[in-house]
N, C-alpha and C positions, 0 to 999 in steps of 0.2 A: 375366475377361470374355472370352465367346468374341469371336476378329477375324474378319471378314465374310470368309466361302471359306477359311477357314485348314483346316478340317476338314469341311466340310459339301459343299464345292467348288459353291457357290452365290455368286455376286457381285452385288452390288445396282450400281445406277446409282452411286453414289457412287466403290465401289471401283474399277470400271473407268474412271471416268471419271481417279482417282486414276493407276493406271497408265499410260493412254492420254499425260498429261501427266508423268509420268513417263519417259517414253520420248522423248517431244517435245523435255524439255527434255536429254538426255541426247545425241541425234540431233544440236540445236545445240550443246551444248558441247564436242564430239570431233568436228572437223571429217572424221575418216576414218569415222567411225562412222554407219551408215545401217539403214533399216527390212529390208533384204537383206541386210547384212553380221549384222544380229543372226540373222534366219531361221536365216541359214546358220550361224551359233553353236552355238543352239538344235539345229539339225540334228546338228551336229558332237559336241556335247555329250553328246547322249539318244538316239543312233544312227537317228534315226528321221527324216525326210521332213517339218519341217516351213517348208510354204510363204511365200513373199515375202507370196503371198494374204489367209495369216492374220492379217498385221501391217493391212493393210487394214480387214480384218472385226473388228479388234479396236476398230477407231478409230472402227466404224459399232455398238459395240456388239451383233454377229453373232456373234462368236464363241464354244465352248464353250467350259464350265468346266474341263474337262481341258485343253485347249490353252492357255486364260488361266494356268492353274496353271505351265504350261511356261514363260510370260514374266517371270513373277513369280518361279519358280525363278532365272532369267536375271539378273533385277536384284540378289537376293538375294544369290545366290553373286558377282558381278560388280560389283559399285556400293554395295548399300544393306542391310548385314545384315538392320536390324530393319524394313525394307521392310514385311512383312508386316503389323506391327502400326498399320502409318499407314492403310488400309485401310478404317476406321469411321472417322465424325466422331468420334466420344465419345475416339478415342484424345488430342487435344488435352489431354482435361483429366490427362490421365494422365501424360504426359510430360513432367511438370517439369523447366527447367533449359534444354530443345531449342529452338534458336529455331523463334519463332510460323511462320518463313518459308515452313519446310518442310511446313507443313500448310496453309494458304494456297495451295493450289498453283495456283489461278487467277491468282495474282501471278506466275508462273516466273521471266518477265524482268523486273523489275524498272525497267531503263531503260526497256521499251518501255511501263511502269506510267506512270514519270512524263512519258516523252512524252504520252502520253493525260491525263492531268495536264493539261500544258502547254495541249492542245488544249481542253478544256474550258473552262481559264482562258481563252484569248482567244474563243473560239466566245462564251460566256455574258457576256462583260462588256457592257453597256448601263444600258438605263435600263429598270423593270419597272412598270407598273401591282401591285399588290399586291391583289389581291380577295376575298373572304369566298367558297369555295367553296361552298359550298350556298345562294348567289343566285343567282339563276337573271339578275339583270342583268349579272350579270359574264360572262356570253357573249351580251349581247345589245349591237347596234348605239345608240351614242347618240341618234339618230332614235327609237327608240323607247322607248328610258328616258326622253328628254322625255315623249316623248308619254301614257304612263302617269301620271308626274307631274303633269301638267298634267292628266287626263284623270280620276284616278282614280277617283272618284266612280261613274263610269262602266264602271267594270270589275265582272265578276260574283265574291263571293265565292273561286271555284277559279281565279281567275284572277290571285288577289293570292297565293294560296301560294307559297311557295318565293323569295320577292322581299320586299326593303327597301319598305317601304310609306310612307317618309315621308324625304324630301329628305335633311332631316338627318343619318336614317341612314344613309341611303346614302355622303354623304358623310364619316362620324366611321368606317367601315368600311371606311374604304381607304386608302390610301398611297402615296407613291411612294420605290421602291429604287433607287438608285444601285450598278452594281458597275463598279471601274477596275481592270484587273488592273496587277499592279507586277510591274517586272523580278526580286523578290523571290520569286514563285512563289505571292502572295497576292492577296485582292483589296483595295482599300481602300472600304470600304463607308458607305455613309451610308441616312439609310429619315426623311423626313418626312409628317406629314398631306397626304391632300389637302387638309383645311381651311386649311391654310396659305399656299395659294392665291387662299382670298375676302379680300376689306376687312374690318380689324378687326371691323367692326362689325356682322358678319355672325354670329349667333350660332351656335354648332355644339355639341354634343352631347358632343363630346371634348375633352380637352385637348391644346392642341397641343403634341406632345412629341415633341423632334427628336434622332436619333439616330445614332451613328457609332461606326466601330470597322473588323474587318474579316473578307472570307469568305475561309473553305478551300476549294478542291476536292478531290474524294474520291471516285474513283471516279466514278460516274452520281449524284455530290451534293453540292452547296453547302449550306455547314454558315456561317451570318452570328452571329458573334458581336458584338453593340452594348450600347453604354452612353448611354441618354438625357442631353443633353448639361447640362441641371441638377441633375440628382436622383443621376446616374448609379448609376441602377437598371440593370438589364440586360434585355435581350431577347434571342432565340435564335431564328433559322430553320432547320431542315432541310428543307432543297428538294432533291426527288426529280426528276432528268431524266430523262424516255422518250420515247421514241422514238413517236412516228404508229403507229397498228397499224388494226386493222380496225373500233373502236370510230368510230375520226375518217374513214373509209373510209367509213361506213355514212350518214353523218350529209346531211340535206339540200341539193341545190345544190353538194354536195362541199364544203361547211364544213369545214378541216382543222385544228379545233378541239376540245380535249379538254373534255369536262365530265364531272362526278362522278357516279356514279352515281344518288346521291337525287333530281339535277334533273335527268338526261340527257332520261328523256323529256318535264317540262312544254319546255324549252329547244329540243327537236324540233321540238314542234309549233307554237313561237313560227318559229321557222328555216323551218319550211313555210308560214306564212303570211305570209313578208317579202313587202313590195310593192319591185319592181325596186329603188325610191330606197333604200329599209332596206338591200338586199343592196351594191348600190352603197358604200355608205357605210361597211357591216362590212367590205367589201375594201380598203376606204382606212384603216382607225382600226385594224382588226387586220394590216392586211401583212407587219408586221415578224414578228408571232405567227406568222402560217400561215406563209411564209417559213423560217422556222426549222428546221420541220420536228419538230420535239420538243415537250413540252408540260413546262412545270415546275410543280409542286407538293408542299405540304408542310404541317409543323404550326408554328406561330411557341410561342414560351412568353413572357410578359409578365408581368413583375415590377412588381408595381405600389405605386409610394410616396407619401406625400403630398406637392402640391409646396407652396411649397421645405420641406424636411427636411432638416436641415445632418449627420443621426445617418444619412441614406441607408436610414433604418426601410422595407423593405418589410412591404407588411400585406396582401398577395395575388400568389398566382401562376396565373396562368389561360394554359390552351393555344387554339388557334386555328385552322382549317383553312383554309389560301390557294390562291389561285391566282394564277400572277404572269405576264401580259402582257407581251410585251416591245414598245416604244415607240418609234422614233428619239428620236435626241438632241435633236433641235430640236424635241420635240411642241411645248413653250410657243409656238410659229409659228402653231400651226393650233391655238384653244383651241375652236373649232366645231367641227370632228373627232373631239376629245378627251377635251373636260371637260362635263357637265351643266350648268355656267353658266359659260358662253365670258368672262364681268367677270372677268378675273384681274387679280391684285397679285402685286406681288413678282416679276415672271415674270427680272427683271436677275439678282435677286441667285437665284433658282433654278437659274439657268441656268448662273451660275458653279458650283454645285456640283455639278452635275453635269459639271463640267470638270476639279472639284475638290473631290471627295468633304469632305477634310478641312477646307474652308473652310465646311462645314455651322453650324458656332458661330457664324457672323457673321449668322444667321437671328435670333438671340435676339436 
């Protein structure tokens, strides 16, 4: 398998980038060793004149193939024989036996990995609305999900797409996640209905299936492994966090609010037509979301069993695309703010788990 510039002395974005980090991490691990003390190496080496400049122009991706060849000569005879071959991704699958680390090279330091680790675990721990990403009510103010509700009779045809059309569903469509980070480096995770919120006697559409276990961070992602707490069937989140860009930039009123593609523009044009009170109200019920600064989402995977089943028989796996809100701890304080029917139950023994994720079982 030809390696990228080995003979052709063309380099793609990968290889350089490979080297570029190469050199980074080599610069920190030899405290005398610097981007001028290599030049001047290089210089010394190949009798020829090559500049502090070019270590520069290497790192901005400027630099020519002959001159990169020179660096790469540098590591090769100096640090890393088979240097050259790490160069392409596909070399991975080829190097059996090498640790994964060294082609990872976005990982370099390691500790400053799991620092960024750290930080995510406590950044992300709270309490999440969980919501059906292609409803378009899941970026809309609760003023106005009443008001649909209550109204809808009254709405035209294009005007129900993309939205839960029936209470019920609305509410058998969403959840609420708990994440408590532990001095352990994990999170301890719990994820109930929101139907678990109305009085028994409130019929809903789902089963109420309450569930705990716990999340990793990983990079720019929380990965929630749960076991429903009778059936213990399992469920899986990967939740992807980015960063605000210029999608949530663009958005009406400076809503700093991410939405999915399929709905962005009917959700637009709901966000253009808020009356002051609707916008009022998305600033209070979302704060903690725009605040953030990030948006999280992802796909859930749900195992589904009959309940009770003592044999833990699942007899369907179905995926899910969410969107997760983040809420203060005390939402159950303010259920007008927050919930489509402010009558909650239970709000004591909610409130404890979110204190305490694992004390989720006392729900049952």
């Amino acid at each position: 398998m030809p390696v990228a510039g080995a003979r052709l002395g063309t380099y793609d974005d990968y290889a350089v980038q490979r080297v570029v980090q190469k050199i980074d991490a080599l610069v920190r691990s030899h405290k005398h060793l610097s981007l001028g003390g290599i030049a001047a190496a290089i210089s010394e080496k190949r009798n020829i004149e090559f500049h502090r400049e070019y270590m520069t122009r290497l790192r901005k991706y400027e630099l020519t193939d002959p001159l990169t060849d020179l660096v790469i000569d540098w590591i090769v005879d100096n640090h890393d024989p088979k240097f050259r071959e790490k160069l392409s991704p596909d070399s991975i699958f080829t190097q059996v036996g090498e640790s994964s680390f060294d082609f990872y090279f976005h990982l370099a330091q390691m500790e400053d990995y799991d620092a960024w680790e750290e930080e995510v675990l406590k950044a992300f721990e709270g309490v999440y609305l969980c919501a059906p990403a292609q409803d378009r009510h899941s970026y809309l103010p609760m003023t106005m999900v009443r008001h649909f509700f209550e109204n809808k009779d009254g709405y035209e045809q294009q005007a129900k797409l993309k939205r839960s059309v029936d209470i019920k569903q609305y509410i058998a469509e969403r959840s609420i996640v708990i994440l408590r980070a532990t001095r352990m480096g994990y999170y301890h995770a719990a994820e109930f209905p929101l139907s678990l919120l109305f009085p028994p006697d409130f019929v809903t559409l789902d089963v109420r299936q309450v569930y705990e276990g716990i999340g990793i961070a990983s990079g720019n992602s929380i990965h929630l492994f749960l076991r429903e707490c009778l059936s213990r069937t399992g469920k899986l989140h990967s939740i992807l966090i980015t960063a605000n860009g210029k999608n949530e930039a663009a958005n009406p009123h400076e809503i700093p609010l991410f939405t999915v593609g399929e709905v962005r523009h009917f959700v637009r044009q709901e966000w253009q037509g808020m009356t002051a009170r609707d916008l009022a109200h998305m600033k209070g019920e979302f704060a903690q979301a725009f605040d953030l600064g990030f948006h999280l989402d992802g796909q859930a995977q749900v195992n589904l069993s009959p309940v009770p089943d003592v044999k833990n028989r699942v007899v369907m796996i179905y995926p899910r695309e969410n969107v997760f809100h983040r809420k203060p701890a005390d939402f159950l304080r303010h259920p007008d703010l927050h919930f489509i029917l402010p009558d909650l139950k239970n709000a004591a023994e909610i409130e404890r788990v979110i204190q305490n994720p694992l004390a989720v079982g006392s729900l049952l």
